[in-house]
N, C-alpha and C positions, 0 to 999 in steps of 0.2 A: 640473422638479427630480427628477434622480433619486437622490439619495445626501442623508437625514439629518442634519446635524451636531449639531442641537440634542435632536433628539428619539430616542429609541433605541429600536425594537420589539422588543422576547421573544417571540418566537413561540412559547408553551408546548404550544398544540397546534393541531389545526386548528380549534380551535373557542372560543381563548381568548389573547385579546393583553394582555401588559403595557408600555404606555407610559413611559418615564420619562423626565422633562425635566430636562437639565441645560447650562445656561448661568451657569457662573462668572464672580464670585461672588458671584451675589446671587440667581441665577435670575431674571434680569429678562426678560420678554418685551418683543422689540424690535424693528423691522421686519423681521430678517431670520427672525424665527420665523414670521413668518405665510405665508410660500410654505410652509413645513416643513406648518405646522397645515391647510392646504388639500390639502397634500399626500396627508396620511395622512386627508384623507377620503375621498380617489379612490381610495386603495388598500383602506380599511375598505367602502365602497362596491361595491367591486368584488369584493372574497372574498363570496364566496355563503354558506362554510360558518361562517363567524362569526361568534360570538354575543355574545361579551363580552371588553370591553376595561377595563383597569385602568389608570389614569393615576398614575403616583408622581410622586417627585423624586429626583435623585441626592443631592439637599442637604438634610442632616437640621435645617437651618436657616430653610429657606423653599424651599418646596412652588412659592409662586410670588410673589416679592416684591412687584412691580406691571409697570407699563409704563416706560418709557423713551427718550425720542426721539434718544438719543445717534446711534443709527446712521442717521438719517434716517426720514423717514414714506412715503415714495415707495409700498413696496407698502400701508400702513394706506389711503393714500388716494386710493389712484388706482383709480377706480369698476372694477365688474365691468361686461361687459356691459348686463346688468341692470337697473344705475343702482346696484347696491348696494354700499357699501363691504366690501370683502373680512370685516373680525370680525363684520358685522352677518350676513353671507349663512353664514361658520363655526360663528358660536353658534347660530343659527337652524337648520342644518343638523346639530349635532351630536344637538342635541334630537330630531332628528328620524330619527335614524341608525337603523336595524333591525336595530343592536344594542344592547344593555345598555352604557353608560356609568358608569364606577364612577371616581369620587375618591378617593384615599385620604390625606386631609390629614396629615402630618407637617411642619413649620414651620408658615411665615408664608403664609399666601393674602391678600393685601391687594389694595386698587385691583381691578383686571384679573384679577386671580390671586382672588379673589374670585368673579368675573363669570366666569370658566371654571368654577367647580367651580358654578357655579348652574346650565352649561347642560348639566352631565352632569346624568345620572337619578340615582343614587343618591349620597350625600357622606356616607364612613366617616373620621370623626376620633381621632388620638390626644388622648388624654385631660390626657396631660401635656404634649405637645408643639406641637398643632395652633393656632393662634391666627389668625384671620378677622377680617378690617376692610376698609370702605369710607371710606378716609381722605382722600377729595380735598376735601372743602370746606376740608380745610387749607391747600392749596395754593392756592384760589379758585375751585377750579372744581367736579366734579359726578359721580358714577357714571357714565359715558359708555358703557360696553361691556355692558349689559345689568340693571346692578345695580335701577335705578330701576323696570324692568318687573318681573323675576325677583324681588325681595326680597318686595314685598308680595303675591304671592302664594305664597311658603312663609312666611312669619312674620305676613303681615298688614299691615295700613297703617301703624300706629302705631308698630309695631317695626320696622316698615322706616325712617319716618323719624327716629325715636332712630338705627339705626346710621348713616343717613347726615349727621344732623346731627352726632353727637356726633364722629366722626371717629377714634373711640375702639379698642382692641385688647380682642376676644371670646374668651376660651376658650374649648374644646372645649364643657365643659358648659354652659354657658350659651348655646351656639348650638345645642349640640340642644335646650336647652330650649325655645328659640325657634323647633325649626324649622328651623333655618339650616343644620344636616347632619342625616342619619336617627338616628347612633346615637356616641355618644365611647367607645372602647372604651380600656382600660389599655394602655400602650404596650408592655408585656412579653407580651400577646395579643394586639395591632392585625394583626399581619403574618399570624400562622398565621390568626384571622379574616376579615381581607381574603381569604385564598388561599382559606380554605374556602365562602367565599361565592362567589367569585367560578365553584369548578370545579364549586359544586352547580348553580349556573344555567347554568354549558355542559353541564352533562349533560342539558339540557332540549331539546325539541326545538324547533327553528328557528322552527317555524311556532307554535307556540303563543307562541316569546317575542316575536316580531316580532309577532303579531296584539296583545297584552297591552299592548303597547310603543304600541302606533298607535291601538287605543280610549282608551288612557287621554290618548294626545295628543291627540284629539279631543275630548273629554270634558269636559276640564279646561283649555284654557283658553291654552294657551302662547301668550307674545308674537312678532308675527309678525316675519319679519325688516324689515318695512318700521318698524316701531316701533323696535325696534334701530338703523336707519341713521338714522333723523333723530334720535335720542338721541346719534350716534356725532358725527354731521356740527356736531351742537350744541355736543359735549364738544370740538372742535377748536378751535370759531372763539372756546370761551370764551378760551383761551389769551390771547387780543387784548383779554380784561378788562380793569378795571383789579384786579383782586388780584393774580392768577396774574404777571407782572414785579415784585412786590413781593414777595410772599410765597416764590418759586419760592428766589430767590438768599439770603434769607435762612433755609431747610431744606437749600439745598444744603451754607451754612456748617457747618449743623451735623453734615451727612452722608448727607444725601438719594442716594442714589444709590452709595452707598460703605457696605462693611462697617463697620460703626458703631453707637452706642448709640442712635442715631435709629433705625436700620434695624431695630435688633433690638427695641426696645420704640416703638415709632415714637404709638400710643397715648400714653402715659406721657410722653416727652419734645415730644410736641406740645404740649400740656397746659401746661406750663409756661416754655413760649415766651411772652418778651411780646410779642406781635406789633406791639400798638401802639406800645410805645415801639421796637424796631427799625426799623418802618418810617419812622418821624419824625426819626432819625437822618440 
């Protein structure tokens, strides 16, 4: 692939890229994002001189609303070489990129959109705007893209499984309190803070950030991609549950998938779903 649609690089200088994903309108990642996401590892990979990359959203609504299989799964799961499913071998690889990975939340990070800003290194939150959920056990099924390794070691076990049992929508402050981004800054200072962080660490030299970057991945612990792909391979075949054909068609009613008051508060309106008497209908 060589042309972008979903993802748009700013090449600020040669030592500092801004990302920004924008897939209207919901910013769903969908199979055809994932050639794009592999993409821009071959080419972050291969610049020598860079050091740090910032991942936005074009949508001040949702950063990264979830997954979606509308467009088919063909590249989600058709193995690499490897054996490894392409997200498991991306998130595993981004982690481990020899450059500085920087989130900078603005909307919704839910599901998947969640499970990408875990496997950058640093996750900078608006304070008013940011909002973070692992919301699949609503649907029937389970954190599939990394949430279930990643969570419990930045928040811990016990916070890991409140957020993914509850299914619940996290403000900014209260996921840094847990852990869950480094820092919620005010939304009237998020932008010039992101930019200032992000040009003090390209003013750093190469070799110091990349060695910084590689002890501490060794150090500490990161899940490996083979843990990733049988979490991913698992989140598939739940589909064939029995929740996920019940539950699926009645979130879609309410707007699963569609600009909507489900989409936009999807914590809050799950919540008062009754699930049980829909499904007995």
């Amino acid at each position: 692939m060589s042309e972008l649609t979903q993802l748009t690089i700013d090449r600020k200088n040669s030592y500092y890229w801004r990302v920004t994903f924008n897939n209207p309108p919901l910013n769903l990642i969908d199979d055809n994002t994932i050639p794009e996401y592999m993409r821009l590892l071959e080419l972050a990979e291969a610049d020598q001189e860079l050091k740090v990359i910032v991942f936005d959203s074009a949508n001040p609504d949702f950063f990264i609303s979830h997954f979606t299989p509308a467009a088919g799964t063909k590249n989600l799961l058709t193995p690499r070489p490897d054996g490894l499913l392409p997200w498991a071998h991306f998130a595993s690889q981004l982690s481990k990129l020899p450059v500085v990975t920087i989130s900078a939340i603005r909307g919704r990070a839910r599901g998947i959109g969640s499970e990408f800003v875990l496997a950058t290194d640093i996750r900078f939150a608006s304070l008013e705007k940011a909002i973070l959920s692992q919301f699949e056990i609503g649907l029937g099924l389970f954190p599939g893209g990394g949430g279930l390794e990643q969570l419990p070691r930045v928040v811990g076990r016990a916070r890991a499984l409140e957020i993914a049992l509850s299914a619940d929508d996290y403000d900014a402050a209260t996921a840094e309190r847990y852990g869950w981004v480094n820092r919620a800054i005010p939304d009237a200072e998020f932008e010039n803070f992101v930019e200032r962080f992000a040009q003090r660490v390209a003013s750093f030299d190469k070799r110091a950030i990349t060695e910084i970057k590689h002890l501490v991945n060794i150090r500490h612990d990161l899940p490996t991609a083979q843990e990733l792909d049988e979490s991913m391979k698992i989140f598939f075949s739940a589909y064939n549950w029995e929740g996920p054909p019940k539950r699926i068609p009645i979130l879609t009613k309410h707007g699963h998938g569609t600009y909507s008051d489900l989409e936009l508060n999807y914590g809050k309106v799950l919540g008062e779903i009754d699930f049980n008497n829909e499904i007995s209908q």
